[in-house]
C-alpha positions as CSV (number, residue, x, y, z in Angstrom):
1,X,128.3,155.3,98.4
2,X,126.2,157.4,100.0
3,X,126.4,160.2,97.5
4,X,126.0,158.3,95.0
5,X,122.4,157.3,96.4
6,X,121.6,160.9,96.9
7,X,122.5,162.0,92.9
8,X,119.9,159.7,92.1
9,X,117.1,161.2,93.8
10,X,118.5,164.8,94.2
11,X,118.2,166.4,97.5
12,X,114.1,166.3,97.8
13,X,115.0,162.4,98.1
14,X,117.1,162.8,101.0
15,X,115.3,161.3,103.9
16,X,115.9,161.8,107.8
17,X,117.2,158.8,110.1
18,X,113.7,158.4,112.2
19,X,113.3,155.9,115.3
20,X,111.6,153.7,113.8
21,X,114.3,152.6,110.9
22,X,116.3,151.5,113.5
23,X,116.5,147.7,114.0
24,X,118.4,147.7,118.0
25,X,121.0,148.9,117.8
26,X,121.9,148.7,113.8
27,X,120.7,152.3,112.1
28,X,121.3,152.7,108.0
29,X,124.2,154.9,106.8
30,X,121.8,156.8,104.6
31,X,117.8,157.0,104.3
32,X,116.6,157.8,100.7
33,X,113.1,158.2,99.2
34,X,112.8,158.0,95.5
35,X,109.7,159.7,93.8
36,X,109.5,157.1,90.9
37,X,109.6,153.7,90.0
38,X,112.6,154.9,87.4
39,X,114.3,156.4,90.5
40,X,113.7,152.9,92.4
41,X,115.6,150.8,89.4
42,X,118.2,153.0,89.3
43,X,119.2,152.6,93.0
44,X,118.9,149.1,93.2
45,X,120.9,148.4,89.9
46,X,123.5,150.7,91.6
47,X,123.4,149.1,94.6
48,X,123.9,145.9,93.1
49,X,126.7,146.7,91.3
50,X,128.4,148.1,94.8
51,X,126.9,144.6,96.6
52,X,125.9,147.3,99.2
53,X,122.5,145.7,101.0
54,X,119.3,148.0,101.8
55,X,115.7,147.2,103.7
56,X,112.5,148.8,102.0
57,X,110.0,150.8,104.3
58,X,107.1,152.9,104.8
59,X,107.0,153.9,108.0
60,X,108.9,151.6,109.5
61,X,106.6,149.7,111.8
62,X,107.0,146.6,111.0
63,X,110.8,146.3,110.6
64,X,111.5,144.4,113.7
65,X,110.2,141.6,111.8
66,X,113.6,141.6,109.5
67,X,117.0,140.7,110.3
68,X,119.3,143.6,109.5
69,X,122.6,142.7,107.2
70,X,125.5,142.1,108.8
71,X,127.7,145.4,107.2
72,X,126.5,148.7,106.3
73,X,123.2,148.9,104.9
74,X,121.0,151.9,103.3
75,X,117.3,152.3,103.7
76,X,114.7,152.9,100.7
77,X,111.8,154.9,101.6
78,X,108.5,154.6,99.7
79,X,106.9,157.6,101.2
80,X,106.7,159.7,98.4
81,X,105.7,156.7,95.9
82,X,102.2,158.0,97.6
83,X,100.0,159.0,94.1
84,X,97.2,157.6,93.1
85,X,97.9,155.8,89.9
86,X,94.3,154.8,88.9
87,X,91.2,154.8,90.1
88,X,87.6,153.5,88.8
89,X,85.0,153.6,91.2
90,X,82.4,152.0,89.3
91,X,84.8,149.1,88.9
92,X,85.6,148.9,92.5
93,X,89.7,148.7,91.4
94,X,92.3,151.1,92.9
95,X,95.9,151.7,91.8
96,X,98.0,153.6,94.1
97,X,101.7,154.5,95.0
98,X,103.0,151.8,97.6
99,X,104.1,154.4,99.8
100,X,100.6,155.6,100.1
101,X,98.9,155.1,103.8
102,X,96.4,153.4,104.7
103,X,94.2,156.4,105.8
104,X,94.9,158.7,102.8
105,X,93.4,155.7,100.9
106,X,90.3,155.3,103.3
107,X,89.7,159.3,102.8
108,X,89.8,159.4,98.7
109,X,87.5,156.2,98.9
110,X,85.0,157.3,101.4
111,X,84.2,160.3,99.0
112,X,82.9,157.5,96.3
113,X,81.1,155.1,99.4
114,X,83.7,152.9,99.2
115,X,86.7,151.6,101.9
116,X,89.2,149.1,102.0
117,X,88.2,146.5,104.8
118,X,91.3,146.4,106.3
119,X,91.8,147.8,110.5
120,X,95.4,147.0,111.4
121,X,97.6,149.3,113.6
122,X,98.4,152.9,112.8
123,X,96.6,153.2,109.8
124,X,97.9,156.8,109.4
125,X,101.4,155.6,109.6
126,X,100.9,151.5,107.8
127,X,101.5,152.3,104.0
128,X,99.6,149.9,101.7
129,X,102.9,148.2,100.4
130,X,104.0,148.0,103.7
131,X,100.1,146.0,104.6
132,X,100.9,143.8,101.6
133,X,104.2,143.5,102.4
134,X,103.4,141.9,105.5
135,X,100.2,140.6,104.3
136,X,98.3,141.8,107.8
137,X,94.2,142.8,107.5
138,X,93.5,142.9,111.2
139,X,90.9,141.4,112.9
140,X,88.5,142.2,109.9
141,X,90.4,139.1,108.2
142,X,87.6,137.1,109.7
143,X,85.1,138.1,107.3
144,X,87.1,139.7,104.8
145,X,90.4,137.8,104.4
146,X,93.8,139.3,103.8
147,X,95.4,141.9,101.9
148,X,96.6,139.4,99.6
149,X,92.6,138.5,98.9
150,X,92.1,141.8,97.2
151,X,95.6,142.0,95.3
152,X,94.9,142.3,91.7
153,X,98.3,143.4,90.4
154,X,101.6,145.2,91.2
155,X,104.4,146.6,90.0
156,X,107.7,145.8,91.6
157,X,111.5,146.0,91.1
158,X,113.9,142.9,91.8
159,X,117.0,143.7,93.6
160,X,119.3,144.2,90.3
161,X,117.1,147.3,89.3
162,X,114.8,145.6,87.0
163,X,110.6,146.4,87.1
164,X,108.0,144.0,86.2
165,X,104.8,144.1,86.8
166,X,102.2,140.9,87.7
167,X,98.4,140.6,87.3
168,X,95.7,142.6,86.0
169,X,92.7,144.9,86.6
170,X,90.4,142.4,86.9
171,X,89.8,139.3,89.2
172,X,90.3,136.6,86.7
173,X,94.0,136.8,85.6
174,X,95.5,133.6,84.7
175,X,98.6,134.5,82.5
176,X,101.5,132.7,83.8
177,X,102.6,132.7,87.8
178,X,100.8,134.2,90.2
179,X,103.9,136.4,91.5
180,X,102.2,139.2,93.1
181,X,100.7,136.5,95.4
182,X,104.0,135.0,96.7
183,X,105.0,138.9,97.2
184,X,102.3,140.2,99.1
185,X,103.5,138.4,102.5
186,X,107.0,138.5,102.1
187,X,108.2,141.1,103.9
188,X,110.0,143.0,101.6
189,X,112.6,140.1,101.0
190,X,112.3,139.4,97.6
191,X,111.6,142.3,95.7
192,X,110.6,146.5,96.3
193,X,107.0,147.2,95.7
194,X,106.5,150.5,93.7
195,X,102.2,150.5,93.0
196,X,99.4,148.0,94.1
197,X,96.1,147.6,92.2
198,X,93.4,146.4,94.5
199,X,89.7,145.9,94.4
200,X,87.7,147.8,96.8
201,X,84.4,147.4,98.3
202,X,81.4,149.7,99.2
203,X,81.3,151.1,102.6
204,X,78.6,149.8,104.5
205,X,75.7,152.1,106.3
206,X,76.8,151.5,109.5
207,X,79.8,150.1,112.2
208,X,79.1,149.1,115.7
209,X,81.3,146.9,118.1
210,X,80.1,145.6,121.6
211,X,81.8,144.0,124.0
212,X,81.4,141.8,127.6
213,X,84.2,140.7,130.2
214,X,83.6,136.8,130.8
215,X,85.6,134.1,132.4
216,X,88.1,131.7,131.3
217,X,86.0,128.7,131.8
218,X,83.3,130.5,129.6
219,X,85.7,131.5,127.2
220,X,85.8,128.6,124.5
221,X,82.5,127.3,125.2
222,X,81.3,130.8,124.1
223,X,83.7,131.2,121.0
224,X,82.3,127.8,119.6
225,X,78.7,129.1,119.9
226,X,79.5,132.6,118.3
227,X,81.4,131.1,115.4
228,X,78.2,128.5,114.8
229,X,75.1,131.0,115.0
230,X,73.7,132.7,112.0
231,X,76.1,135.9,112.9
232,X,78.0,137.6,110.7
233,X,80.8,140.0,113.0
234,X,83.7,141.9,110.9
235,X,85.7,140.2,113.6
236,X,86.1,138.3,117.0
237,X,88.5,139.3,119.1
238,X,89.8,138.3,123.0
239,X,91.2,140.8,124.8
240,X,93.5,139.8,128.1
241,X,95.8,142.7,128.7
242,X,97.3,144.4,131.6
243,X,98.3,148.2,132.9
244,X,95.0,149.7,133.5
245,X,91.9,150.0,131.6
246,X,91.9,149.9,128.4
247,X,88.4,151.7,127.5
248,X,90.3,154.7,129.7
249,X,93.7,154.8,127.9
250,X,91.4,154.4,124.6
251,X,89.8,158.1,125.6
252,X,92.7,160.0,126.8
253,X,91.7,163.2,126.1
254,X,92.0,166.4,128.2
255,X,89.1,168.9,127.8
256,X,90.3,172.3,126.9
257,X,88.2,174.8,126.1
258,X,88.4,178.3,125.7
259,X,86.5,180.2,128.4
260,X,85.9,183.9,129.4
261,X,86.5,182.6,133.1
262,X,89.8,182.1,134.9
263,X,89.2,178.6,135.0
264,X,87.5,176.2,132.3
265,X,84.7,173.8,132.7
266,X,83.2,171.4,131.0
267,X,80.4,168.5,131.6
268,X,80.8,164.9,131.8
269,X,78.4,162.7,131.4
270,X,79.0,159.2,133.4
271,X,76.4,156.8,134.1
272,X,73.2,158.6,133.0
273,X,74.8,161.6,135.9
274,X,76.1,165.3,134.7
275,X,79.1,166.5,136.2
276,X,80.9,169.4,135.5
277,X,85.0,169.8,136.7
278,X,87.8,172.0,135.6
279,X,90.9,170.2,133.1
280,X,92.7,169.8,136.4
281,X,90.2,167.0,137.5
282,X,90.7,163.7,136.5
283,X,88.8,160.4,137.1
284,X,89.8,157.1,136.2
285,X,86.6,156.2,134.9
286,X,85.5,153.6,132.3
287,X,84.1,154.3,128.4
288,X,80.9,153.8,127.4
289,X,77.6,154.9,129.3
290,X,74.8,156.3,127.6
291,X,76.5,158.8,125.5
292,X,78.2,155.9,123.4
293,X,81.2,156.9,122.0
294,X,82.9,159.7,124.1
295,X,84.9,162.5,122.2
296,X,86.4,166.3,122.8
297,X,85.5,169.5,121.6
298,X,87.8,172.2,121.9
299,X,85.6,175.7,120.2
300,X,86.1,174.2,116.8
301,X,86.3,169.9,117.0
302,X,89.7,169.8,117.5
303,X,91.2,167.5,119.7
304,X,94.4,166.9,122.0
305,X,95.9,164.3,123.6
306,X,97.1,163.4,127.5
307,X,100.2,163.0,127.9
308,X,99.7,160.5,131.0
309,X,98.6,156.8,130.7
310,X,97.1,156.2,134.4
311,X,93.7,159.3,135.1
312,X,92.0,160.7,132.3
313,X,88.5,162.3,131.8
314,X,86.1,161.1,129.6
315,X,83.7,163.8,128.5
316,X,80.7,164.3,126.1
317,X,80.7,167.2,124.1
318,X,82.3,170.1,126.2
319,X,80.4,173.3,126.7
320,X,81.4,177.0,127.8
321,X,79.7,177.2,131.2
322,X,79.6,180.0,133.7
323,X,80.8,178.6,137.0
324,X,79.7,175.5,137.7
325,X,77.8,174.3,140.8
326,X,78.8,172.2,143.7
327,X,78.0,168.5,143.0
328,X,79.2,165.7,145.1
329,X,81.7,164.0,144.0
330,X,81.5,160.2,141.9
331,X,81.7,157.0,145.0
332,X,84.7,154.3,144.4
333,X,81.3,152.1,143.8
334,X,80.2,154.2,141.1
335,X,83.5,154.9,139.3
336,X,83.7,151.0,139.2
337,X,80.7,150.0,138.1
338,X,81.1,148.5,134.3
339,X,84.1,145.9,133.9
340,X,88.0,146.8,133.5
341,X,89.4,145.1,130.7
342,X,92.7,145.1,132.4
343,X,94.2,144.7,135.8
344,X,97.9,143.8,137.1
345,X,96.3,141.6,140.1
346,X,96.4,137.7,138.8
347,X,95.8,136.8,135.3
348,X,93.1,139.5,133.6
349,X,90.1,137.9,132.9
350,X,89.0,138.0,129.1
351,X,87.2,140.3,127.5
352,X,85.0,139.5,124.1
353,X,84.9,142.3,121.4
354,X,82.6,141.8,118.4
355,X,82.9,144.2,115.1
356,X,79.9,144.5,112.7
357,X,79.3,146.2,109.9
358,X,76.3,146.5,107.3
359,X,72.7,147.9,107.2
360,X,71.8,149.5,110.6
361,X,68.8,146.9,110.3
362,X,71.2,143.8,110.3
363,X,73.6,145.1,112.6
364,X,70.9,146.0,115.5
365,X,69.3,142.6,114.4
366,X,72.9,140.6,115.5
367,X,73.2,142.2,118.6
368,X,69.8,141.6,119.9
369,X,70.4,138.2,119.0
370,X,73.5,138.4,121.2
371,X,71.7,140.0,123.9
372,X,68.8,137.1,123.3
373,X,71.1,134.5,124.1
374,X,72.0,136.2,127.5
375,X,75.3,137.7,126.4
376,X,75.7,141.5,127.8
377,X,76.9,143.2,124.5
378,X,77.1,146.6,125.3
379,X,78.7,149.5,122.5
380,X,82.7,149.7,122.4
381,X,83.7,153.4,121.7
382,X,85.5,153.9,118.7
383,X,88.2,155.3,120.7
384,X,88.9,151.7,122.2
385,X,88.7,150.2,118.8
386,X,91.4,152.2,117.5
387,X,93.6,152.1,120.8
388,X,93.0,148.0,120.2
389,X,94.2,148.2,117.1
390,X,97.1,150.0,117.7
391,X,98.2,148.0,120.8
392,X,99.1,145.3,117.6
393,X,102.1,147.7,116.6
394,X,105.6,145.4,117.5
395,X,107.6,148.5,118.7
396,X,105.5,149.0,121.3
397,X,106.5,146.0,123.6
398,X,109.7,144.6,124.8
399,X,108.3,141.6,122.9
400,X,105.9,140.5,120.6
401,X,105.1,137.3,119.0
402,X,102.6,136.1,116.4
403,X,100.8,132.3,116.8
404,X,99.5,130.4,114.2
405,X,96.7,128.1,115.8
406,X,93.9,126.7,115.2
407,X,90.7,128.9,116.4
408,X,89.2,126.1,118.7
409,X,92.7,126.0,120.5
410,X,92.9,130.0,121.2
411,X,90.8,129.8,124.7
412,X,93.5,127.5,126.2
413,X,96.5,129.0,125.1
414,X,95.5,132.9,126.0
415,X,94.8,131.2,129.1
416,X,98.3,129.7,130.2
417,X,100.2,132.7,128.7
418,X,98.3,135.0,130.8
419,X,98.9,133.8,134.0
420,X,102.6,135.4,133.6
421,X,103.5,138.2,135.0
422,X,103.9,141.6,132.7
423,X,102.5,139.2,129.9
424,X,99.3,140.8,127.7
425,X,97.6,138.5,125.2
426,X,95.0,139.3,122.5
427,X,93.2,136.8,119.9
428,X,91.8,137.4,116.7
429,X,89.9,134.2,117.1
430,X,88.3,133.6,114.3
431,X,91.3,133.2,112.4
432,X,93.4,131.7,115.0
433,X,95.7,134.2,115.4
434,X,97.5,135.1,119.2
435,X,99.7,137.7,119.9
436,X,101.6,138.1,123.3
437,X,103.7,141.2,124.6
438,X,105.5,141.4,127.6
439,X,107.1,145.3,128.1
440,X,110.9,144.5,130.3
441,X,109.1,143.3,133.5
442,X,107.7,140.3,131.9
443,X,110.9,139.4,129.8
444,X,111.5,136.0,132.6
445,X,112.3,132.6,132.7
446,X,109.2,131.5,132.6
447,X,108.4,133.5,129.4
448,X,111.4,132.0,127.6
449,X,110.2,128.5,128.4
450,X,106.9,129.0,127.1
451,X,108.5,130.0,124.0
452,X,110.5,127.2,123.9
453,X,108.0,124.8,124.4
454,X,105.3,126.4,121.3
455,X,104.5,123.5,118.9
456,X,102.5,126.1,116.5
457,X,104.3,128.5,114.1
458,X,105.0,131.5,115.3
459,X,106.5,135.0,114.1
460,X,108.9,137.2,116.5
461,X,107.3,140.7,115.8
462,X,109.6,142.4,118.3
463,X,112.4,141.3,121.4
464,X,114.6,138.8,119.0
465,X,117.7,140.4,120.4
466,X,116.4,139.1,123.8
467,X,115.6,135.7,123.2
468,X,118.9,135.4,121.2
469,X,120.8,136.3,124.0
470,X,118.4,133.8,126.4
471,X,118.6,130.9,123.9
472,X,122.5,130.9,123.2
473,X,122.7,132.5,120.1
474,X,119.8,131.3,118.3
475,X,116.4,131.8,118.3
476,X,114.3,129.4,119.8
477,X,112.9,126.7,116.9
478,X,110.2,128.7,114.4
479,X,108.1,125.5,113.9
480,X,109.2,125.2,109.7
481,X,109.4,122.1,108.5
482,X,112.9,121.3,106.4
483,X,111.3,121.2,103.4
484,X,109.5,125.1,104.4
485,X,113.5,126.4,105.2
486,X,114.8,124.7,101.6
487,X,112.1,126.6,100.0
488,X,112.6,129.7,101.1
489,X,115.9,129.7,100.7
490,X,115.9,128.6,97.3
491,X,113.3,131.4,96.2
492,X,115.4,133.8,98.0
493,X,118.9,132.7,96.2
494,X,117.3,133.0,92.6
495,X,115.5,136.6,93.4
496,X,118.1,138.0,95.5
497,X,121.5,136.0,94.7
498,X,123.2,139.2,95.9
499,X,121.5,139.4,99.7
500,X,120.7,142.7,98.7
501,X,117.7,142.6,100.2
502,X,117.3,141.2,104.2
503,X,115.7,138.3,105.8
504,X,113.2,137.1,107.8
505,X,113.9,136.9,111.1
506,X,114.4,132.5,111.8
507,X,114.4,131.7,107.7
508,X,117.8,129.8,107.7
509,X,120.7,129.8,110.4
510,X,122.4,132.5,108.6
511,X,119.8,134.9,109.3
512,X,119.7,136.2,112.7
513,X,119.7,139.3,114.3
514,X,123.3,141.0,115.3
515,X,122.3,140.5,118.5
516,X,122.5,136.3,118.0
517,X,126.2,136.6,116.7
């Protein structure tokens, strides 16, 4: 079987088992990455033919979402379906290779003003059928919507090895079914995504975030108000997470720079005070201050990453000093001074982060009008942006779940998930949207009975394996209605009548995890 697989693609199609194709303990007998959408009908028709079942994947990120067959499977690659197919900017309409990521798309559109308004985690690694796949935008979703918003057309192949494509290059489409619709969020289950035709937008003049720590009692009350003022954020987002600060494990950076002297120094600014200290030095300190976003320079720009999660420096740009002077030493007082948006003591207290975009007249005027109303929005490094971003990726935490709520009803529930132990929870909550990770301390009783006892849908992102083996064998109830289950199952049987292709984790009683059997 597996050579089989390979003659089709030849041996630039042979891929390399990585990490994150792995779903627990069940790995693919073979990893192959066709270069064409011919290629991509050719393997499916052949597995179908052998009845031999396969999951489709970019980079693999979001896999945990998807119940691996129960017998050996293959794994189908898109990363070198990564051309661009198409592309007018004066339409505003992009066609690219599904294997294509995120980033590499953001860089060819910046160089014609334009971007896709889409932030969700490890844009270098997320491809665009993968984002589709999933249908996730980010937090951006609250002005923007979702991926499947700006999904004009694609071109897919069913599981037998047939391509079709659906839609058109323009917005108002209305031959026959909307099928690129009902694909773009379904995880890969119902058919292999080879291009995507989107609309783009052009990139606004300027981005800003800003951010305050509040209370829990202040939390909802304040939400209502920013969701009814004449604001217009990219997103709102609550932040409640745990394990040190995240503004400081946003800005890992180590300063090295290349200096004449036996040791080298650089400055940092903190709190309107210069100090200088030697890459040996480090400070837990905060972000922000007033050199805004901090950043590295190492003789040409370049930058490298700390290894460690707990001290870090934070440093504006790095000089080549002679030796530098004595200077006393930062207080505790001083090192403390702006708010931790984490702690392991008690439940953290909540943290508001606001995203704008637009004209740097209309984004200056929304914070002032923040700042009017007595809230203390202060600039969020771009650093901490991305690190928030990327806390979203499943693989990360011993477990992750998505909730489904209503926005007005995020305040009380980051609240009572919180207070466990080990537990993190961040909001996008302007679209009501919760996620909660626990890493293998907070996997307890008590998490499994607030599990148990959610009313709202919900998604397992990561940990199934876990709560299988909690609950008895089956996950605990997904919050679909009968009629939801018949549904799916009935779209899957007519695309997929083979089970070529996997399930969703919790979409019928057949499909769960190896770890549930």
């Amino acid at each position: 079987m597996q050579e089989g697989l390979y003659a089709i693609v030849g041996s630039e199609g042979r891929g390399a088992l990585e990490a994150n194709y792995r779903l627990g303990d069940a790995a693919p007998f073979a990893v192959v990455a066709p270069a064409s959408e011919s290629e991509v009908c050719a393997l499916l028709e052949y597995t179908h033919a052998m009845r031999t079942p396969c999951l489709v994947a970019g980079s693999g990120t979001y896999l945990t979402h998807l119940t691996p067959p129960d017998r050996a499977w293959w794994l189908l690659s898109t990363r070198r379906l990564n051309r661009v197919i198409d592309y007018s900017p004066q339409d505003l309409v992009l066609t690219v290779g599904a294997g294509m990521t995120l980033h590499a798309v953001q860089e060819l559109l910046r160089e014609h003003r334009q971007y896709l308004p889409w932030n969700p985690a490890l844009p270098a690694q997320a491809t665009i059928g993968g984002i589709v796949s999933s249908n996730r935008a980010g937090s951006w979703r609250y002005r923007f919507g979702t991926p499947r918003d700006r999904l004009l057309a694609i071109r897919a192949v069913t599981p037998d090895g047939v391509a079709f494509k659906s839609g058109a290059k323009v917005v108002k489409s209305v031959a026959g079914y909307d099928i690129h619709r009902l694909l773009c969020g379904a995880w890969g289950t119902l058919a292999v995504l080879t291009e995507i035709t989107l609309k783009v937008q052009p990139i606004p003049q300027q981005f800003e975030a800003v951010g305050w720590q509040t209370t829990w009692d202040a939390l909802e009350p304040t939400l209502a108000e920013l969701m009814q003022i004449p604001l217009q954020p990219d997103g709102i987002s609550v932040l409640a997470l745990r394990g040190g600060d995240i503004q400081a494990r946003a800005s890992q950076w180590a300063a090295q720079v290349e200096s004449p002297h036996s040791q080298n120094y650089f400055s940092v600014s903190v709190h309107n005070r210069t100090i200088f200290c030697t890459p040996s030095l480090r400070f837990p300190l905060q972000a922000g201050g007033t050199e805004g976003a901090w950043f590295l320079s190492r003789s040409g720009g370049n930058l490298k990453e700390e290894g460690t999660h707990d001290n870090l420096i934070l440093c504006a740009r790095s000089t080549l000093l002679e030796p530098p002077p004595t200077v006393a030493p930062l207080t505790q007082h001083e090192l403390q001074t702006e708010p931790r948006l984490q702690t392991e003591q008690g439940a953290p207290a909540p943290y508001l982060l606001l995203e704008f975009s637009g004209s740097p007249e209309g984004v200056a005027w929304q914070i002032e009008q923040l700042r009017a109303r007595g809230y203390p929005a202060e600039p969020v490094p771009d650093a901490t942006l991305q690190h928030v971003r990327d806390w979203l990726a499943p693989r990360q935490h011993a477990l992750m779940l998505q909730i489904l709520m209503r926005p007005s009803e995020v305040a009380d529930a980051m609240a009572r998930w919180s207070e466990l132990p080990s537990v993190s929870a961040l909001a996008h909550a302007g679209n009501g949207v919760l996620y909660i990770a626990a890493d293998e301390r907070g996997l307890t009783d008590a998490l499994l009975q607030h599990i148990r006892a959610l009313t709202a849908k919900y998604r397992v992102l990561s940990g199934a394996g876990w709560l299988c083996e909690q609950s008895g064998g089956e996950l605990p109830k997904l919050a679909l209605s009968e009629g939801e289950r018949r549904l799916m199952q009935r779209l899957k049987a007519a695309l997929d009548e083979r089970g070529i292709l996997p399930n969703l984790l919790g979409s019928s009683s057949q499909s769960l995890s190896p770890e549930c059997a």
